[in-house]
KOLKEMI-458082 format. One record per residue (C-alpha): residue number from 0; x, y, z; residue in one letter. Coordinates in steps of 0.5 Angstrom, whole numbers, always signed. Layout:
BEGIN
<rec pos="NUM" east="X" north="Y" up="Z" code="A"/>
...
//
This chain:
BEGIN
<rec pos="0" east="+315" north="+255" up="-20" code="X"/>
<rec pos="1" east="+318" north="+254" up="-26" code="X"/>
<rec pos="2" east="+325" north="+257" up="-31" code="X"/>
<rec pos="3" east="+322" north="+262" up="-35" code="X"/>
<rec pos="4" east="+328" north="+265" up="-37" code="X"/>
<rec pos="5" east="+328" north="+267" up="-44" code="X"/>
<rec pos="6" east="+333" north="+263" up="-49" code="X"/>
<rec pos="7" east="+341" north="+265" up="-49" code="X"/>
<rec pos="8" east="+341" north="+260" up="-57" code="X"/>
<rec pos="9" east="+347" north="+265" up="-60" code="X"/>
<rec pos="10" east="+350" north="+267" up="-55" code="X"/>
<rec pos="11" east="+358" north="+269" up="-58" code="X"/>
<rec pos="12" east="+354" north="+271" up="-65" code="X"/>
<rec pos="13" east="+350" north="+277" up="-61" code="X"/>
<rec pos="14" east="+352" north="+284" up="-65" code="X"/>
<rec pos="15" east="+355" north="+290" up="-63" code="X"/>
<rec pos="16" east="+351" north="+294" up="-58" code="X"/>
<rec pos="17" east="+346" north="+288" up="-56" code="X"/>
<rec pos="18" east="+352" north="+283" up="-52" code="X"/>
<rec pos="19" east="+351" north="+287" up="-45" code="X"/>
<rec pos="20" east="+343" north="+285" up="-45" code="X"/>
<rec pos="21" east="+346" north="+277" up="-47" code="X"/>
<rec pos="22" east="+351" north="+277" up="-42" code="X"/>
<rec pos="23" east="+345" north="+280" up="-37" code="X"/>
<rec pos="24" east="+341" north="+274" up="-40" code="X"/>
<rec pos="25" east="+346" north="+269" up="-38" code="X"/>
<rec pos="26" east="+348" north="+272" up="-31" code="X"/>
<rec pos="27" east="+340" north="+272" up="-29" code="X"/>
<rec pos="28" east="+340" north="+265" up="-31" code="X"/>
<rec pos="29" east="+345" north="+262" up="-28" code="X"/>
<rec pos="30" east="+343" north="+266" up="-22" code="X"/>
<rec pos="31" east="+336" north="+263" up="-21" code="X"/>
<rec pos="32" east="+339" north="+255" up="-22" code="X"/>
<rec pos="33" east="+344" north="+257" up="-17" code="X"/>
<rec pos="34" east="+338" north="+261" up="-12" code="X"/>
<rec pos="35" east="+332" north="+257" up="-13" code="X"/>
<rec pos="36" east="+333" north="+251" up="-15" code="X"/>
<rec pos="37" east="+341" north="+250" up="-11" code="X"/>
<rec pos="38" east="+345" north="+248" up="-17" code="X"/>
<rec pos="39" east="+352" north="+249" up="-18" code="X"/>
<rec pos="40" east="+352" north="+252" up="-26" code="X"/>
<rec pos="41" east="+359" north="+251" up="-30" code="X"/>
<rec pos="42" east="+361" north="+254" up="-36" code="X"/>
<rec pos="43" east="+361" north="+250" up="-42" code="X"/>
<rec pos="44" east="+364" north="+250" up="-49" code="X"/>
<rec pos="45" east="+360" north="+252" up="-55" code="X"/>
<rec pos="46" east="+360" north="+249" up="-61" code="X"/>
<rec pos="47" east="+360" north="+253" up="-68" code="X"/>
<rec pos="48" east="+360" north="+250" up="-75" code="X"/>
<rec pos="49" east="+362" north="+244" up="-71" code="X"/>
<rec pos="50" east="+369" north="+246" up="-69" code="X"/>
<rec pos="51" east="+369" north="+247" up="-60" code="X"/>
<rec pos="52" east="+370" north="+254" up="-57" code="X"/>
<rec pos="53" east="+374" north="+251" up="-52" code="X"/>
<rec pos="54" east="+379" north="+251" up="-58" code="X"/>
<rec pos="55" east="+382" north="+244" up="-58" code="X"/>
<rec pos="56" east="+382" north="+242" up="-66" code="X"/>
<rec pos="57" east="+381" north="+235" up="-65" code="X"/>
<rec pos="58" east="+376" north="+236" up="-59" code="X"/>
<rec pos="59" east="+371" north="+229" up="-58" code="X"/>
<rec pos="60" east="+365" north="+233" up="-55" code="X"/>
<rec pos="61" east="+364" north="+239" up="-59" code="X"/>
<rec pos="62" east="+360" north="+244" up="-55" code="X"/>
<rec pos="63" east="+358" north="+239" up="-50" code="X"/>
<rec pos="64" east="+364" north="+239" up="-45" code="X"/>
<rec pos="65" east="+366" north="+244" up="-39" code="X"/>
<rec pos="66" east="+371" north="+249" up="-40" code="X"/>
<rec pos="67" east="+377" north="+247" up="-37" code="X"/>
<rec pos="68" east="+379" north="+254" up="-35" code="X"/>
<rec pos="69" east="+373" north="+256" up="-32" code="X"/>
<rec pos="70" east="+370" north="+257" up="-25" code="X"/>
<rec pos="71" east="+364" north="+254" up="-23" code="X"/>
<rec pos="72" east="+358" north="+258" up="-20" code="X"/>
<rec pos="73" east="+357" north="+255" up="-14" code="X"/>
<rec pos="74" east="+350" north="+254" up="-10" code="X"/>
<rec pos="75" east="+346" north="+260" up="-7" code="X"/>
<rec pos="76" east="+351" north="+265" up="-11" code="X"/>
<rec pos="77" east="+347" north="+271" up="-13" code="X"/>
<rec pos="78" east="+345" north="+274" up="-19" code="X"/>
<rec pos="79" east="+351" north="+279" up="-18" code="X"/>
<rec pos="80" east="+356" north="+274" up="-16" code="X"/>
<rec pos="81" east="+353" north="+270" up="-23" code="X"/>
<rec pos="82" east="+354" north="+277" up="-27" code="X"/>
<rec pos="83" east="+361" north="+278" up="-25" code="X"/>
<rec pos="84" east="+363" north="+270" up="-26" code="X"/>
<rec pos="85" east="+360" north="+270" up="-33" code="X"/>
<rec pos="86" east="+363" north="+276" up="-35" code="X"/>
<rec pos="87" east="+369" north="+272" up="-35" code="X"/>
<rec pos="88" east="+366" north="+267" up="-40" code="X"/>
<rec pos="89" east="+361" north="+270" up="-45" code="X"/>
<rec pos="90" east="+357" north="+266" up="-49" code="X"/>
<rec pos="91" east="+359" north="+260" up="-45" code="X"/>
<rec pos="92" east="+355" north="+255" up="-44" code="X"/>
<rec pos="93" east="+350" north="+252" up="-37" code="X"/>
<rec pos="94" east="+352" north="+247" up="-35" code="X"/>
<rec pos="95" east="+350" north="+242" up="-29" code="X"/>
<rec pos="96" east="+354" north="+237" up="-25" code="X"/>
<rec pos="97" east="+351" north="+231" up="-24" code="X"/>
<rec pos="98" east="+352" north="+226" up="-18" code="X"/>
<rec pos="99" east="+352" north="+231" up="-13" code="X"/>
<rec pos="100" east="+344" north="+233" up="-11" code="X"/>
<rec pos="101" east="+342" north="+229" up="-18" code="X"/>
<rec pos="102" east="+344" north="+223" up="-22" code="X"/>
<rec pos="103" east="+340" north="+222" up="-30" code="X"/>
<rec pos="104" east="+337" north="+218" up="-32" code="X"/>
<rec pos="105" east="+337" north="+217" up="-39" code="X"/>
<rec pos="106" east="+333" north="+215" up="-45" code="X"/>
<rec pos="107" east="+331" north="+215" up="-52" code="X"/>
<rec pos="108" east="+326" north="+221" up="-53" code="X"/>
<rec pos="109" east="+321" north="+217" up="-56" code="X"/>
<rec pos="110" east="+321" north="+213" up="-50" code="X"/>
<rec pos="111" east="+322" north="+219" up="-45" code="X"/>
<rec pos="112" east="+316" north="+222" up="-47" code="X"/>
<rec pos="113" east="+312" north="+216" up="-46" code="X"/>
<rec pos="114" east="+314" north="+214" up="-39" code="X"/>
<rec pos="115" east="+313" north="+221" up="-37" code="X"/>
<rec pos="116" east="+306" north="+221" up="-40" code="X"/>
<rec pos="117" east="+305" north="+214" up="-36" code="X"/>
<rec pos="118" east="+308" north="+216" up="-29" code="X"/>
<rec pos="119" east="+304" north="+221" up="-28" code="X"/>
<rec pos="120" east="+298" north="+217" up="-29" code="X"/>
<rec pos="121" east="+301" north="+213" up="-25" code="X"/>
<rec pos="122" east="+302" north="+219" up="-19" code="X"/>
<rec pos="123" east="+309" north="+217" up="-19" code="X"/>
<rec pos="124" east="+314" north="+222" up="-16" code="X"/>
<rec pos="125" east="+318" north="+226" up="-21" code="X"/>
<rec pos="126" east="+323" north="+232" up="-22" code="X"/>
<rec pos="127" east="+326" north="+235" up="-28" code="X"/>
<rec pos="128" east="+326" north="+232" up="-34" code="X"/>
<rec pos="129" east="+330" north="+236" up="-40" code="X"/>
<rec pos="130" east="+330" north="+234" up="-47" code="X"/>
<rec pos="131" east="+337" north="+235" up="-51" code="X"/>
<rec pos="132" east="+337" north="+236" up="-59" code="X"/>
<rec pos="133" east="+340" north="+230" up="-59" code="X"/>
<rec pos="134" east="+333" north="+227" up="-58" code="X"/>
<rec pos="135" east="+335" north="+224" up="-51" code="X"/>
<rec pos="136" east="+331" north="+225" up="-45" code="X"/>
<rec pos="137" east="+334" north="+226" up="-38" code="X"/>
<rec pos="138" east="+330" north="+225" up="-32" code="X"/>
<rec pos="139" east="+333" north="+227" up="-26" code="X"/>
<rec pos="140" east="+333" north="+222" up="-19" code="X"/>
<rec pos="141" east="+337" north="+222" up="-13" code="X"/>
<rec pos="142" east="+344" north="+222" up="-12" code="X"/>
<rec pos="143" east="+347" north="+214" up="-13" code="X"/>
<rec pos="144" east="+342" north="+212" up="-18" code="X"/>
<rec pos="145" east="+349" north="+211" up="-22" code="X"/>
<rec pos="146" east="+352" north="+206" up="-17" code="X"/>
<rec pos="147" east="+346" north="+203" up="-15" code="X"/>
<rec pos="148" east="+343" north="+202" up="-22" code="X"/>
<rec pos="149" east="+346" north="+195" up="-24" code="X"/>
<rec pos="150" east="+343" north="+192" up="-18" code="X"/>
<rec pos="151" east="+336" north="+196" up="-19" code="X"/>
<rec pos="152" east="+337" north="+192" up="-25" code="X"/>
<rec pos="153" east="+338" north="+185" up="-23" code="X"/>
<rec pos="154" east="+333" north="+185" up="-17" code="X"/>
<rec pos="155" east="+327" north="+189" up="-22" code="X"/>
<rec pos="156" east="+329" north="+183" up="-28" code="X"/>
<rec pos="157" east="+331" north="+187" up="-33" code="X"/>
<rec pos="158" east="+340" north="+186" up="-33" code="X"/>
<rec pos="159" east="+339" north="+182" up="-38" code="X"/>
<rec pos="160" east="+335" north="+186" up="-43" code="X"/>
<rec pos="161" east="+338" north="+190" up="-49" code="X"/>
<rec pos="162" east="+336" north="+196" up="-47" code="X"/>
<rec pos="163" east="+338" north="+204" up="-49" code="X"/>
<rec pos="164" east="+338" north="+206" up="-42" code="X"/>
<rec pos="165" east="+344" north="+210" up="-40" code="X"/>
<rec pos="166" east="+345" north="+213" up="-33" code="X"/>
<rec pos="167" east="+349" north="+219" up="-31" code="X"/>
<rec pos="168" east="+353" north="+220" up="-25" code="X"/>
<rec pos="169" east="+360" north="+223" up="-21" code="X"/>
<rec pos="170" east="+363" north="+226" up="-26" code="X"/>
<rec pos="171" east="+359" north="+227" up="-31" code="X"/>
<rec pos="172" east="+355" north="+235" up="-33" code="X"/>
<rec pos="173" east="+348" north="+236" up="-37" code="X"/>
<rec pos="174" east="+347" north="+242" up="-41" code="X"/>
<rec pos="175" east="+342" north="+246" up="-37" code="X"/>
<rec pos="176" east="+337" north="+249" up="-41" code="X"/>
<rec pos="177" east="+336" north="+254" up="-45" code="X"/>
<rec pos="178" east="+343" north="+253" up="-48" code="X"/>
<rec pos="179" east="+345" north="+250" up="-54" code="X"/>
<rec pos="180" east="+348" north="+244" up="-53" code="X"/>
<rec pos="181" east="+354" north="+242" up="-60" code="X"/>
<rec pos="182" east="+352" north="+246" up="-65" code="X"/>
<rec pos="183" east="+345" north="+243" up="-65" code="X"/>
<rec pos="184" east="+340" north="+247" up="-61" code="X"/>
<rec pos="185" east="+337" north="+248" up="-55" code="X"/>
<rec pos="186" east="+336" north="+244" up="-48" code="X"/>
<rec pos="187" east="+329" north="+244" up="-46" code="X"/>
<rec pos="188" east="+325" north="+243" up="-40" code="X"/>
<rec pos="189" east="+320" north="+237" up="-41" code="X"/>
<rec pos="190" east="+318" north="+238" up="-34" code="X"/>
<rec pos="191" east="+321" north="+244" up="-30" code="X"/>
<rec pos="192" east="+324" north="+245" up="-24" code="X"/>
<rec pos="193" east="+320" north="+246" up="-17" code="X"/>
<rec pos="194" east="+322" north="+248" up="-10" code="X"/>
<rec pos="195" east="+320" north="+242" up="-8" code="X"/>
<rec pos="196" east="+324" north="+237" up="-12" code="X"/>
<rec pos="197" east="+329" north="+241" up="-16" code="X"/>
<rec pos="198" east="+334" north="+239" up="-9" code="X"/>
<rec pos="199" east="+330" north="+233" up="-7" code="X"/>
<rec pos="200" east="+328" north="+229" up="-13" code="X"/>
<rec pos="201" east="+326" north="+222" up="-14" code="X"/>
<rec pos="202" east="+329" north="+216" up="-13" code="X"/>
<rec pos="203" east="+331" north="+212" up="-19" code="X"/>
<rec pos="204" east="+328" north="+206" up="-17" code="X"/>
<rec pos="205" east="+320" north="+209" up="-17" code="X"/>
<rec pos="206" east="+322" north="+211" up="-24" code="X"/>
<rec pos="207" east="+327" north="+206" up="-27" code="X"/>
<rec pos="208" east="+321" north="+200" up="-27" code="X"/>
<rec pos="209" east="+317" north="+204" up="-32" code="X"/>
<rec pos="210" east="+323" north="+207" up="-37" code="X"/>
<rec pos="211" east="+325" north="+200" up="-37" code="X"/>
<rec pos="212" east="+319" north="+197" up="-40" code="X"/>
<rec pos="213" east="+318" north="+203" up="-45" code="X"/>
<rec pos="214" east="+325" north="+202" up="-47" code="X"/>
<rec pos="215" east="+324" north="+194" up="-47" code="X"/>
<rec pos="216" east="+317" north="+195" up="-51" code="X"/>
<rec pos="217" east="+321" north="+200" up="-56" code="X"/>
<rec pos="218" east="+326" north="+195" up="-57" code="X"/>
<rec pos="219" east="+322" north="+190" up="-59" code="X"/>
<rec pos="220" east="+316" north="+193" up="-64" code="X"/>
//
């Protein structure tokens, strides 16, 4: 099963008489990351003509952050209880906590794709992969992946390599899809979330040998 709610881009730009229907969009979608799949969502900034709605002028991560003064949606929450925390923050956007049932690892978009493409060839264990407007790929592994990852690293020979693999851990949120992420556009699902994997994903180390081979062949042509 897949996300197959519609998109939320625009949200906080919605004309007079159609708000309630972006508001119940907002609320269904943040119902089914919480029901379904057993994430937490918190409510994040939007940007707009680069300035961030948290209103911060000098804000570093415009549209790209949690509102500070929101409340995060907890797992298992219902599509009521989401409707009536999202009505405190129209137009936010979703946003997930990461290090708690998933760490990210993250790439290059190039890279991303190609390593998807190979591991399922492979028959390798995959979660979710979302793609960010900001042409990065974030595939989503078990928790600790950002602890353990310097190690994963060394043992696998790949310390010492210049490589554009970044990893996500306690601390940190992605933007869910389908929102926009800083003014530039919608998170998309590469490969979307299923019962099975959404709560259980793999661990980083059955993927990290193959990203880190594409990241270091992309380096080098």
């Amino acid at each position: 099963m897949g996300f197959t709610i519609g998109g939320t881009r625009g949200i906080g730009l919605i004309r007079p008489g159609t708000r309630r229907r972006g508001r119940t969009t907002e609320a269904t979608a943040v119902a089914e990351y919480t029901g379904l799949w057993g994430w937490a969502v918190v409510p994040g900034a939007r940007a707009v003509a680069g300035r961030c709605s948290c209103g911060s002028p000098g804000c570093e991560r415009p549209g790209a952050h949690p509102l500070d003064f929101a409340r995060e949606v907890p797992p298992g929450a219902t599509l009521a209880e989401a409707g009536g925390a999202w009505a405190q923050v129209p137009g936010a956007a979703l946003m997930l906590p990461v290090g708690r049932t998933f760490d990210v690892l993250e790439v290059a978009a190039a890279v991303g794709r190609r390593a998807l493409v190979r591991m399922e060839r492979m028959g390798l264990p995959l979660g979710p992969v979302a793609l960010t407007p900001e042409g990065r790929c974030q595939f989503l592994v078990a928790p600790g992946a950002a602890v353990s990852l310097p190690g994963l690293l060394y043992r696998m020979g790949w310390d010492d390599a210049d490589l554009d693999l970044n990893c996500l851990g306690p601390g940190d949120h992605i933007t869910a899809p389908p929102s926009d992420r800083g003014g530039r556009g919608p998170v998309s699902w590469l490969r979307a979330p299923e019962p099975d994997t959404a709560t259980a994903p793999p661990e980083a180390r059955l993927l990290l040998g193959t990203l880190a081979y594409i990241c270091h062949r992309s380096r080098a042509c």
